[in-house]
N, C-alpha and C positions, 0 to 999 in steps of 0.2 A: 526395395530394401536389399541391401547386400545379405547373400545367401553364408551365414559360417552356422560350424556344427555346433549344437546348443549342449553345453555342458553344465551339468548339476551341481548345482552349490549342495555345500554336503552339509549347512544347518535346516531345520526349520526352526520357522519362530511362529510364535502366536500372532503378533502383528508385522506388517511392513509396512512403512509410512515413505511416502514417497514423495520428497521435498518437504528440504530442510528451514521454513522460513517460518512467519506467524501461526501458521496453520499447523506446521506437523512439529515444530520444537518443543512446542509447550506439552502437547500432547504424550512425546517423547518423554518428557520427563515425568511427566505424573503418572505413565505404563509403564516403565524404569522402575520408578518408584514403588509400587505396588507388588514387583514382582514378575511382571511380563516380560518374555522372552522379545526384544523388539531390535528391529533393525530398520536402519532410516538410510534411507539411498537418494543420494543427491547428485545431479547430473553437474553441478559446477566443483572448480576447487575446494577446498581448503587454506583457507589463505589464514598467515600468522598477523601478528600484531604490526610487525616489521614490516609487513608489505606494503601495510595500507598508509603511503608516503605523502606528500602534502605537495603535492607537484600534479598541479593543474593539467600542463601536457601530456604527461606521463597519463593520469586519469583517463582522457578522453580519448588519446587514439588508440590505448591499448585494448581498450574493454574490459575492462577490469572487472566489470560487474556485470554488465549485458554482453551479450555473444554477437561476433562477428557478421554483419549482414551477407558478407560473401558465403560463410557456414551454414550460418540457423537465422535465417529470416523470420518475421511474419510478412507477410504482403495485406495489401489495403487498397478497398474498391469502397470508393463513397459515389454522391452525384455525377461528380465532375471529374471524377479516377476511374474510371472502366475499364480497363486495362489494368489488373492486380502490378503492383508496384511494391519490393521490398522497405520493409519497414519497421522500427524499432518501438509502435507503437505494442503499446501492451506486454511491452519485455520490465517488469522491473527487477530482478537481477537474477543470475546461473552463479550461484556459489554458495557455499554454508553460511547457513543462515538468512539467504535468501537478501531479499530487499530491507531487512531488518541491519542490514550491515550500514548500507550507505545513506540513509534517509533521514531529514532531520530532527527523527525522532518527537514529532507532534500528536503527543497522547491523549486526544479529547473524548469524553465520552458520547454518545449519541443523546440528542434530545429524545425523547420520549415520544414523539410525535410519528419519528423515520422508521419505527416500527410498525403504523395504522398507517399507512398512507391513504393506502385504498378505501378506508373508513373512513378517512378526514379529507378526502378530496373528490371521493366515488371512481368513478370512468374513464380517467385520464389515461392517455397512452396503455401503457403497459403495468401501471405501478400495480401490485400487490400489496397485502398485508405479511405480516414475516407471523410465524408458525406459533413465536414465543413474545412474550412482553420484555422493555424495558425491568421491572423487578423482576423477572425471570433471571437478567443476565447479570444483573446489579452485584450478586456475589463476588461473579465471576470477575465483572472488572476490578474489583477491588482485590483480588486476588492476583490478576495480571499485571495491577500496578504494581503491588509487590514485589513480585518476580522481574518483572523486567524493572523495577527503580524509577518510580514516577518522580519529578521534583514536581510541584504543585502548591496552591493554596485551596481551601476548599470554604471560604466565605463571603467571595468575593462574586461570584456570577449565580446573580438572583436568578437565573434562566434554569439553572443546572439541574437535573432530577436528587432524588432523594440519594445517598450514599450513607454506609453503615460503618465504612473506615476512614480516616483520613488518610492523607497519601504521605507513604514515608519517609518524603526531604521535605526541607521547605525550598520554594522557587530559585532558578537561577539567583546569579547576582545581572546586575541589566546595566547599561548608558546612564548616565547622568540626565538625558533627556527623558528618558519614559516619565519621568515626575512630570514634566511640562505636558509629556502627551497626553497622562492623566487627568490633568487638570484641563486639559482642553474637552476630551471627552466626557468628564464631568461635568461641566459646564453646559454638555449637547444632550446631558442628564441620559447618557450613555453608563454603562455599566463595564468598565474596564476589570480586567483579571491576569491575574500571571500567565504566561500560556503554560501548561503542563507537559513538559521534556522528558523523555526517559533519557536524562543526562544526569548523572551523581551532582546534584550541586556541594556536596561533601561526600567524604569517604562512605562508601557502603558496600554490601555483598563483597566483602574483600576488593573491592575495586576504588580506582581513585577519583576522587573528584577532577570536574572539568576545566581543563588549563584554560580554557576561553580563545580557541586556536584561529576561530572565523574561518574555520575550513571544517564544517562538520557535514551539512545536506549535500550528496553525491561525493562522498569520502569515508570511509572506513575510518574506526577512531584508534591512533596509535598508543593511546594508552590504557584502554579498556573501560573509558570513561561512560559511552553510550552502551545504553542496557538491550542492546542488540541480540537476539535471540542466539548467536554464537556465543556471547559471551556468557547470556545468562541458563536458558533452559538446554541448551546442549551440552553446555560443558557441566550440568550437573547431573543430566542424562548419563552421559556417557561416564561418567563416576561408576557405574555399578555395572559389575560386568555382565548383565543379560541384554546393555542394551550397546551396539554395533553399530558404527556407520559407515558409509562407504561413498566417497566422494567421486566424482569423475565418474558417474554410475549413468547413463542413459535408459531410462526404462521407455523400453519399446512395446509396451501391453501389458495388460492386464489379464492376466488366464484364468479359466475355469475349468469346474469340474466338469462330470457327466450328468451332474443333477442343475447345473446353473452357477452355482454358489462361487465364490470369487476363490482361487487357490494360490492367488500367486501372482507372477510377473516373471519376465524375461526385461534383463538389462545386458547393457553393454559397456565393458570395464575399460579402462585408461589403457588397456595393450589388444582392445578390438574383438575381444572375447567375448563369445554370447553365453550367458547365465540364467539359465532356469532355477528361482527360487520360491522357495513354497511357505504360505503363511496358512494361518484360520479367519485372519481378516487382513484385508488390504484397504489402507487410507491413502486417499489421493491430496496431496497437497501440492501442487506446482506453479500455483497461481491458475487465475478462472481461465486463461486464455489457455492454456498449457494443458490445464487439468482438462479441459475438454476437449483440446484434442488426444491427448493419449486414450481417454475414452473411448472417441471414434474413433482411434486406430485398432482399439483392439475390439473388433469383430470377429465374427464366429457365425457358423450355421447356426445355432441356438442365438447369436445376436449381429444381425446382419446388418444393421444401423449403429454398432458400437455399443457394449457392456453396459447394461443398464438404461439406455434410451428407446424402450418399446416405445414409446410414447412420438419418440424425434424432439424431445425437448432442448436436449444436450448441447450448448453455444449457443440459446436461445436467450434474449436479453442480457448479452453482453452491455456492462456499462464500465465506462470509466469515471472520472469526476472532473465536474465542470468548473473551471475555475477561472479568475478574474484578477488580474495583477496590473498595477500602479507602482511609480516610482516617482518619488519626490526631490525636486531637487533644492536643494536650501545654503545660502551665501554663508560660510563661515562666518565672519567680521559681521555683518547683519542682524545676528542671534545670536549674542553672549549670554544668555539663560540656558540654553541646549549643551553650553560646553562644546561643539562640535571638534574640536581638537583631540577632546578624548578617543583614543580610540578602540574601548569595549565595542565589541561586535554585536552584542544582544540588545533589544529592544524591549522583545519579548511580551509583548502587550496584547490582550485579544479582546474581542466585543462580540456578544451573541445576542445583542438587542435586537437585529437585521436576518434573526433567525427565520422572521416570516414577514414577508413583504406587505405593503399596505394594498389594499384593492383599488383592482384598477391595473398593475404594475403590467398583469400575465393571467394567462387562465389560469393558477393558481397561486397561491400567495406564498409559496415557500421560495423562503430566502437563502441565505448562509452565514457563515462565522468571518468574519476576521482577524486579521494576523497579523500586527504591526511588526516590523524589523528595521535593523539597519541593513543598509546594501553593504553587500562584503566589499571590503580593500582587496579584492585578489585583481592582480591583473587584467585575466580575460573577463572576468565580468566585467571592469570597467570599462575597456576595450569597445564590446559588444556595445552598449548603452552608448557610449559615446557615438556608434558606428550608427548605432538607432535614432542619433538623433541628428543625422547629418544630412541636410538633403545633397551635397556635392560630396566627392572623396578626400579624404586630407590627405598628403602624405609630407615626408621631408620636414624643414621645419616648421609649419606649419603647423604639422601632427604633433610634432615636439613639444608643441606650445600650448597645445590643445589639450594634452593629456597632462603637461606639468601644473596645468590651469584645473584641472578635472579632479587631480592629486592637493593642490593647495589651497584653491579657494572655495570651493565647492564639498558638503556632504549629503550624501542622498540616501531616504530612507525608503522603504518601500511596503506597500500590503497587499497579501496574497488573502483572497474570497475562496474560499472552500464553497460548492454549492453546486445542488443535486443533479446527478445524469439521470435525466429521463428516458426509464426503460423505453424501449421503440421497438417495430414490428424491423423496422430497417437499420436495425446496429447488432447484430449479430457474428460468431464465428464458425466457419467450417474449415474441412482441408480442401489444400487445396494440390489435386492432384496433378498441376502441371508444375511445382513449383518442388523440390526436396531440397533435404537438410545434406548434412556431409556423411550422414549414417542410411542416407536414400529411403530417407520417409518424409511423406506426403506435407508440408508444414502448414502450420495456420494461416486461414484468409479472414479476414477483420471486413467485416463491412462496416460502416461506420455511416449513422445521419444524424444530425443536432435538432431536435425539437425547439423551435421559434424559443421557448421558455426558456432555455441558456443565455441568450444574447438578450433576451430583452430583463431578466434579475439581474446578470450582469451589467448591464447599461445603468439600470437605477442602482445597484450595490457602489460601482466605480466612484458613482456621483456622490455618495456620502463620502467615498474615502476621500477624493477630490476636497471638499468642505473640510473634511478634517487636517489635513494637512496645510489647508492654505491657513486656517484656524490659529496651525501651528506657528505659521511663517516660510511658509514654501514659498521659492522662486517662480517656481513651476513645476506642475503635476501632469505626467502624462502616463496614458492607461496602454501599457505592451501589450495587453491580451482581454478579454472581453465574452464569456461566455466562452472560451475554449474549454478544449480537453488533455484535461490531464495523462500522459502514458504512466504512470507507476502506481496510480490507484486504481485496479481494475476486477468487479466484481462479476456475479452475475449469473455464471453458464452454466450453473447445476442450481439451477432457484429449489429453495425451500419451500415446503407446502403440506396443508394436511391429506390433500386430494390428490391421491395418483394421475388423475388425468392432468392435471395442471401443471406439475409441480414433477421436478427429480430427485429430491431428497423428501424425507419427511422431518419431523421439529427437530430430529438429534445427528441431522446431516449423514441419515442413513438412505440407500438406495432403495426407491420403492419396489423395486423390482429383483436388486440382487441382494439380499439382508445381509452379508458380510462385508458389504462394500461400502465406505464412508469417503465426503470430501467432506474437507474439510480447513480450505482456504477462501479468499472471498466468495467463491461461488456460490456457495450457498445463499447469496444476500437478495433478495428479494428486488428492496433498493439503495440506493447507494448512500443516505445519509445525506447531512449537509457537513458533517466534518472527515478528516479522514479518518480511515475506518479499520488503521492498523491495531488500534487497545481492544475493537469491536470484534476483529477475527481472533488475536490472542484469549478471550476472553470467551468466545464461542467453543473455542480449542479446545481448553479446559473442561469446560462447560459436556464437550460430546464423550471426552476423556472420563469425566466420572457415570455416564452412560452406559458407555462402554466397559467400563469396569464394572457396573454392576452385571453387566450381560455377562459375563464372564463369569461373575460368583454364581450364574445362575444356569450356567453351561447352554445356554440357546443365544440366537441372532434370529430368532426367526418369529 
């Protein structure tokens, strides 16, 4: 790491929450709230409404949301990768508000089940039980939904646990086809539901409802329509002036005092400045992969394996989420009942009948959710898809023809399977010390291996979705992925537990070992769930935030 002179930031604050995404925004605001002196440092931009442009190119080569692989890599060593390779695995986004920005906002809650794993399956892999129950957190979602703007229905999925609010839109508006998709999965005596968006499907929180742009997942929304943690708990954070942010902020460690106890952090500011700032508790939120490594950066004689890992637990059952995608393609002229000419962007349909597989399928029976949509109109996706399904290359007219055929006759819908990363002794993260960032620290090595049970729930999940489509009137259904992994849902590296030896955190995502020290983004998640698991971490959030507020009225952490 490059050597400058460390200069004192001239506040303290009570907390410092470090990343600004599900984990630390919400948090942010209900400590704001209360009256805490808090300050939230976030190592990406600040980006305004205006930036986030609907220009597909622009998007991807810029990095608008993920950092530069030539910068700030992770690298990746699985079976067949022995040699660590830069990699954008595990990056879901460097900027305020975190991956809350660009995501397409799919608010489900967890089955009741993703909390007992270890109860309801025994010895499998690595899975755990989580510290706290589904009605432990039940408040809390319904409290998240709030805040960040759920659209929703709440009488439709007989699967769903118990809830004490309704959610406060009613569902998008969808295609003229989902009635047809309805009635098909009806018929398969399937259990169809709105998917739950934190998208305004009408005005709310001063914000406007959703223009319907079909550029929403991996885009920023330019009219403040997605209830994205910038828009919603920071910007009412930062309403009150005790609570500070500070963008373009690299936090390089975690400090302590002479007794243990967590005092602070040292960052690095947007003009290369090192910053020594001192808190009474420091919250790690950077995402699991991130969040664990700044952990093990910051060692110390009193912590020589990294702040709070006496144990070595810390980047231990790293997961992502497993997931499983089909794309349907269907003859306009073919199906005059679907309207395919229409062109609403949303589908917006889900099924959690396939929440738990039939025996037989896998060594266990858990399944996943799906996610009806339609495939976007954007250019490059259709591009790609086309390119997928070419076995020679087109170009010239040829291509022309191909794609004005892709564009006119043809609409294609597609469904995305949520479904569970099995914790493993061989998917883990460390540093990796032959490899540094552009600030010359050590960055994250992702080891990554798939337990058989991805690819083979995938394989039977694919084949309902398969059925349901041809059901519909599909041309043809073909499956892109299969038990893969997800990069933007990534839990894991500070597991929760009631037993120190086990476990890095305890039930309220506190350090067992350092009591002023919370994470407080996926990592704490035992297991990954079968949906994703962003309403689960905003709602945890909360959830450690009134914890933590009582520790406070009660002047101890310890």
């Amino acid at each position: 790491m490059r050597s400058n002179p460390i200069k004192e930031w001239p506040d303290n604050y009570d907390v410092i929450i470090v990343g600004s995404g599900a984990g630390g925004g919400p948090m942010a605001h209900r400590l704001a709230e209360a009256g805490l002196q808090v300050l939230v440092l976030e190592k990406g931009r600040d980006h305004a409404r205006h930036d986030y442009v609907h220009d597909q190119l622009t998007m991807q080569r810029e990095a608008v949301f993920t950092p530069d692989l030539k910068q700030d890599p992770h690298t990746l060593v699985t079976k067949n990768i022995t040699r660590p390779i830069p990699t954008t695995l595990g990056w879901i986004a460097s900027c305020v508000g975190g991956g809350t920005v660009h995501l397409g906002g799919y608010y489900y809650r967890f089955h009741e089940t993703d909390f007992c794993m270890a109860s309801e399956y025994g010895n499998y892999q690595q899975i755990a039980d989580w510290p706290y129950s589904y009605a432990d957190l039940e408040p809390y979602y319904c409290q998240a939904e709030w805040s960040a703007g759920v659209a929703g229905a709440v009488d439709d999925n007989p699967f769903a646990g118990d809830r004490s609010r309704p959610y406060p839109m009613p569902p998008l508006a969808n295609h003229p086809a989902a009635a047809q998709l309805q009635t098909v999965l009806l018929a398969r005596r399937l259990h169809p539901f709105p998917t739950p968006r934190c998208i305004n499907s009408e005005p709310f929180d001063k914000r406007p409802a959703c223009i319907y742009c079909d550029q929403c997942g991996g885009f920023g929304c330019p009219v403040g329509a997605k209830g994205s943690v910038q828009e919603t708990d920071l910007r009412r954070a930062l309403r009150y002036p005790n609570c500070s942010l500070i963008s373009s902020a690299m936090v390089t460690r975690v400090t302590h005092d002479e007794t243990g106890l967590a005092d602070g952090c040292h960052f690095i500011d947007d003009q290369s400045q090192t910053w020594r700032v001192r808190a009474r508790v420091v919250c790690v939120a950077c995402s699991a992969v991130e969040s664990a490594r700044l952990l093990l950066l910051s060692s110390s004689a009193q912590y020589p394996q990294g702040i709070g890992n006496q144990n070595g637990l810390i980047g231990k059952y790293l997961q992502f989420h497993a997931v499983s995608m089909a794309q349907a393609r269907f003859v306009v002229d073919d199906n005059p009942d679907l309207q395919l000419g229409h062109q609403h962007p949303l589908l917006g349909q889900s099924v959690m009948d396939y929440y738990f597989l039939p025996d037989g399928v896998s060594a266990i029976n858990k399944g996943g959710l799906l996610r009806f949509d339609m495939f976007p109109l954007s250019p490059l996706e259709n591009a790609e898809l086309l390119l997928s399904q070419q076995t020679n290359p087109l170009w010239g007219e040829a291509l022309m023809q191909r794609l004005a055929k892709q564009y006119s006759q043809y609409r294609y819908m597609y469904a995305e399977v949520f479904h569970d990363f099995i914790p493993n002794t061989d998917t883990f993260v460390e540093l990796d010390h032959e490899t540094f960032d552009k600030w010359g620290l050590p960055v994250a090595k992702i080891h990554l291996d798939l337990p058989d049970h991805h690819r083979l729930a995938g394989q039977w999940l694919i084949g309902q979705v398969a059925d349901i489509f041809y059901d519909l009137g599909a041309e043809q259904v073909d499956a892109s992925d299969v038990g893969g992994t997800s990069s933007y849902l990534v839990h894991g590296t500070c597991r929760a537990g009631n037993d120190p030896e086990t476990s890095v955190l305890n039930a309220y995502c506190q350090s067992h070992q350092v009591k002023n020290l919370f994470v407080v983004d996926g990592s704490f998640m035992p297991t990954s769930g079968g949906a994703p698991p962003t309403l689960t971490i905003l709602a945890n959030s909360l959830r450690v935030a009134d914890h933590l507020l009582s520790r406070f009225a009660q002047g101890v952490f310890i």
